[in-house]
N, C-alpha and C positions, 0 to 999 in steps of 0.2 A: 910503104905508101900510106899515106892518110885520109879515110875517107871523108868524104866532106859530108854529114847529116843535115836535113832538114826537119823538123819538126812541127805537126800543125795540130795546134790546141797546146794550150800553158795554164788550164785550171789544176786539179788535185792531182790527175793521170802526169802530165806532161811536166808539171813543174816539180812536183811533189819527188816522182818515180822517172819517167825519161829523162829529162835533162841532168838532172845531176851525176846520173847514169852514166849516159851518153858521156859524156865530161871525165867521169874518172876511167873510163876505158883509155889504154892505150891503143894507138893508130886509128882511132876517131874523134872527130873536131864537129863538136853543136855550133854549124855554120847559123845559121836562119830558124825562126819559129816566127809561123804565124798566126796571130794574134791581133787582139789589141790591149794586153796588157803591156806592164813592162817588163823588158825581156835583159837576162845577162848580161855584165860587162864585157863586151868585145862581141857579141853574137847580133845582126843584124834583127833588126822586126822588120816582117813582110805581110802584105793584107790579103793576099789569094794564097792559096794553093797550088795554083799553077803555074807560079813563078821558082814553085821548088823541080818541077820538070828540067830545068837545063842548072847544069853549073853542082846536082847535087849526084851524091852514090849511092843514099840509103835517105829514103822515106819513113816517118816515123810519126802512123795515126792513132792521137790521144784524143779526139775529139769527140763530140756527141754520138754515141753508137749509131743511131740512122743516117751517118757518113762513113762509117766506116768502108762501105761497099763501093759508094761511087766516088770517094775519094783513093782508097785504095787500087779499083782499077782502071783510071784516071793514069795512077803514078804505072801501073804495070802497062797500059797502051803505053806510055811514054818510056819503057824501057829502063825505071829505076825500082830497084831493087825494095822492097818496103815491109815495115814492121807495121803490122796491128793491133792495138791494144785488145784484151778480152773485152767483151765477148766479140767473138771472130766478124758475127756478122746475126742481124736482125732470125736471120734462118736459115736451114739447114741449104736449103738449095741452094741461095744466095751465093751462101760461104763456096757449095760448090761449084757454080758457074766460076766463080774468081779465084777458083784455086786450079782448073781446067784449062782459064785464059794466060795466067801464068805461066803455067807447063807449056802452052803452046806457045808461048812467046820467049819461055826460058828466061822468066825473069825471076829473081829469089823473093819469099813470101814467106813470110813466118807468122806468130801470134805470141803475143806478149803474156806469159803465165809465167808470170814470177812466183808463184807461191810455190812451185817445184824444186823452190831453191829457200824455200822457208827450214831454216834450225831444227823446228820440231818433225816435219816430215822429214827431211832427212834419216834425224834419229829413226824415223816410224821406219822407215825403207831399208836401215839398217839393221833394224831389229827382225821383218820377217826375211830379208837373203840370211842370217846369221842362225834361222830358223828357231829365235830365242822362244815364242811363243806356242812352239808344236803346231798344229793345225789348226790356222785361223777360221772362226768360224762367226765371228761378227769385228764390222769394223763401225764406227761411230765416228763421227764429225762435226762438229758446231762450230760455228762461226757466230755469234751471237753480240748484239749493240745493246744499248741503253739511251735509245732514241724516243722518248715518248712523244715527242714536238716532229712531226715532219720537218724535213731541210725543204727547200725550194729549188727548182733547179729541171733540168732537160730529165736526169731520171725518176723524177714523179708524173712524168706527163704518158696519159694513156695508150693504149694502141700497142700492136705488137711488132709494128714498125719501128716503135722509137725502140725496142730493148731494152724498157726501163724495170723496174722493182729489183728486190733484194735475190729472187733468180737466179737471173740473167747476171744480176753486179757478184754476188759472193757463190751464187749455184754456180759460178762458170768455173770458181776455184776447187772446192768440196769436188764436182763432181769428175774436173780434171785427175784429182790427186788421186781418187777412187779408181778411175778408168787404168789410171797411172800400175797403181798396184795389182787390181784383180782383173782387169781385161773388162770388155765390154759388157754389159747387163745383158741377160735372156729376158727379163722380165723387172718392170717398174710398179712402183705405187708409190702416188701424190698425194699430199695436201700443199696447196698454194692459196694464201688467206690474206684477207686487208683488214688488219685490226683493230689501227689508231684510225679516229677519227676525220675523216673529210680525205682520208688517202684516195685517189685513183689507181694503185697499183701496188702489188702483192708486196707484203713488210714480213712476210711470217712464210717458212713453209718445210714441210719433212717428205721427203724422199727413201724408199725403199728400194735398196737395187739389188737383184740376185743374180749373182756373177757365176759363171761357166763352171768356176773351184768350187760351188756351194757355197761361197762365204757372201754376208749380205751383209750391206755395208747403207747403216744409221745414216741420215744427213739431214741438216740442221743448218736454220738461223733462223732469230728473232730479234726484232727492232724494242722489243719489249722484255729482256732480258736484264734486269737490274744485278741478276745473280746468275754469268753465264753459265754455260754446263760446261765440263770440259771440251778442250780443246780437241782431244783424239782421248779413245776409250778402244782399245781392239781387246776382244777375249778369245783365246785359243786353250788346245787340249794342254798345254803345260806351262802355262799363264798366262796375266794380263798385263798392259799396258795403262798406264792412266796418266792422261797430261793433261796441266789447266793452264792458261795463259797463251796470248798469242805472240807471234815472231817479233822479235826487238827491231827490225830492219826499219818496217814503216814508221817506227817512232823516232831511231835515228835520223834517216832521212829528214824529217821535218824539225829535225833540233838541231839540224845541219853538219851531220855527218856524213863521211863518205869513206866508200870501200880504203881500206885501207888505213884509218884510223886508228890504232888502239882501241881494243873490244868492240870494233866493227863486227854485227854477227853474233857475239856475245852472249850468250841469255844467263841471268842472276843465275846461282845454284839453286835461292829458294823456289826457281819454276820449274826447275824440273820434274820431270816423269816420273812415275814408280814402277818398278818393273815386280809385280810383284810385292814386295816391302822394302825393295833395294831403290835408291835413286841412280837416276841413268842418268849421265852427264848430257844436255843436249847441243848435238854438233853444231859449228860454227855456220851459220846462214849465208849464202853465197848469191844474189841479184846480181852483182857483177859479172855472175858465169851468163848471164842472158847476151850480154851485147859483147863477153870477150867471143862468145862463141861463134854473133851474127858477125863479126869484122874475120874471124880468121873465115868464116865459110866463105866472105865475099873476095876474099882475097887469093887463100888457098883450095876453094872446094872441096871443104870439110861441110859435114850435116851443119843443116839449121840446129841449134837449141830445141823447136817444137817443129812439128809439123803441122803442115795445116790439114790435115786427115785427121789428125787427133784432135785439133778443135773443132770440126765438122761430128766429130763423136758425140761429144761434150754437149752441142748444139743440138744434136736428136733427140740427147736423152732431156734437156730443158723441153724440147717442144713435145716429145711423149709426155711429158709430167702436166704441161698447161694444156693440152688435149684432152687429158685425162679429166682434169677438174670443169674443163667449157668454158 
């Protein structure tokens, strides 16, 4: 059976990352996206969202985060199934009102964190089950731009309604993968800062998390990084880990690549990691694994990919961190 997708928003999320997606999945078909740009060869444009309500199976919101919630459960009153891009939802309650109305409506709901399918976490994930490190006792993460010019756009506009700054856009990944490895934080510490000029919302910020294991895990990014920091830094009792550079996927993607390409995933040898003074080969990047997993759940009643309790985590610890600052 082939599920028929809908799609609403075709800027960087939707065109960039879901459609192309969506597309190279087997037993799913990018029916509609709505939009007003222009849309695929053979995929309909539609100008509401609520004409994705009848005719589709899977709902799939890439649009300005302060829709995510009433768009999202829109599609779950209506009984279709739907993917939300990060961040889950403006906040933490939000996220859980619509993950409650779901459940009691037993419609599927998921959240779109591709970076769990990033090459280099991989490798990172393979390294502490393989327990190459001994006992981790700091983990480090930067996600870091070379943005000195603000971009323009829905995520510079203020408010904590909109879910805009670098947060909310790269803290939902960092601190997914974090949650991912060491379990939930007992304890945070913030800095959330506007650095460039004439910004409305936070371009800068470092987070301290101290997890359940004792390990406390670094996290990073700056819009003002001309020299970023590594990508992953973990130090344990019987080495360390050091990786610079980020996942090849998103750059494929927009050079017009798709799963299944030749060196789809790929990353050069010269970016690899040092484990120690040895290079680690880093594993092959897999985004794909996101929507082959949402078609077999919808199909055969297999788990979502993510759950939405774990991005409801994700979203505490963003909102402890900007509470913390005021």
């Amino acid at each position: 059976m082939t599920l028929r997708v809908g799609l609403i928003g075709y800027g960087t999320a939707g065109a960039v990352f879901h459609a192309p997606l969506i597309q190279a999945t087997a037993g799913l078909t990018l029916k509609s996206v709505v939009t007003s740009r222009e849309v695929p060869e053979g995929v309909q444009r539609l100008d509401r969202p609520d004409q994705l309500w009848e005719d589709h199976d899977l709902v799939v919101i890439a649009s300005p985060n302060r829709t995510h919630v009433p768009l999202a459960t829109a599609a779950v009153e209506a009984g279709v199934a739907v993917v939300v891009d990060k961040p889950f939802a403006p906040t933490a309650e939000e996220a859980r009102r619509l993950t409650m109305l779901a459940s009691e409506r037993d419609v599927p709901l998921t959240v779109f964190q591709n970076r769990r399918w990033d090459g280099d976490f991989l490798t990172v994930r393979a390294l502490l089950e393989q327990e190459s490190l001994g006992q981790v006792v700091r983990f480090e993460s930067h996600f870091d731009r070379w943005r000195p010019v603000p971009k323009t756009g829905w995520r510079e506009l203020p408010g904590r309604d909109e879910a805009g700054g670098v947060l909310f856009d790269l803290g939902a990944h960092l601190i997914d993968q974090a949650i991912m490895l060491f379990g939930t934080p007992d304890s945070i510490y913030a800095e959330v800062n506007k650095q460039r000029a004439n910004v409305e919302v936070d371009d800068d910020f470092f987070l301290a998390l101290k997890h359940p294991s004792g390990v406390i895990s670094h996290l990073a990014s700056s819009s003002l990084a001309q020299h970023p920091g590594p990508r992953f830094r973990i130090l344990g009792t019987a080495g360390s880990y050091t990786k610079y550079g980020l996942d090849v996927q998103e750059g494929q993607l927009k050079e017009g690549l798709r799963p299944g390409d030749p060196d789809w995933g790929v990353e050069p040898e010269a970016l690899w990691g040092l484990l120690g003074d040895d290079p680690v080969e880093t594993k092959i990047g897999s985004y794909q694994y996101f929507y082959t997993a949402v078609a077999s759940s919808l199909r055969e009643g297999t788990p979502l990919p993510v759950t939405p309790e774990s991005a409801i985590a994700t979203l505490e610890v963003i909102e402890a961190a900007l509470d913390l600052v005021g």
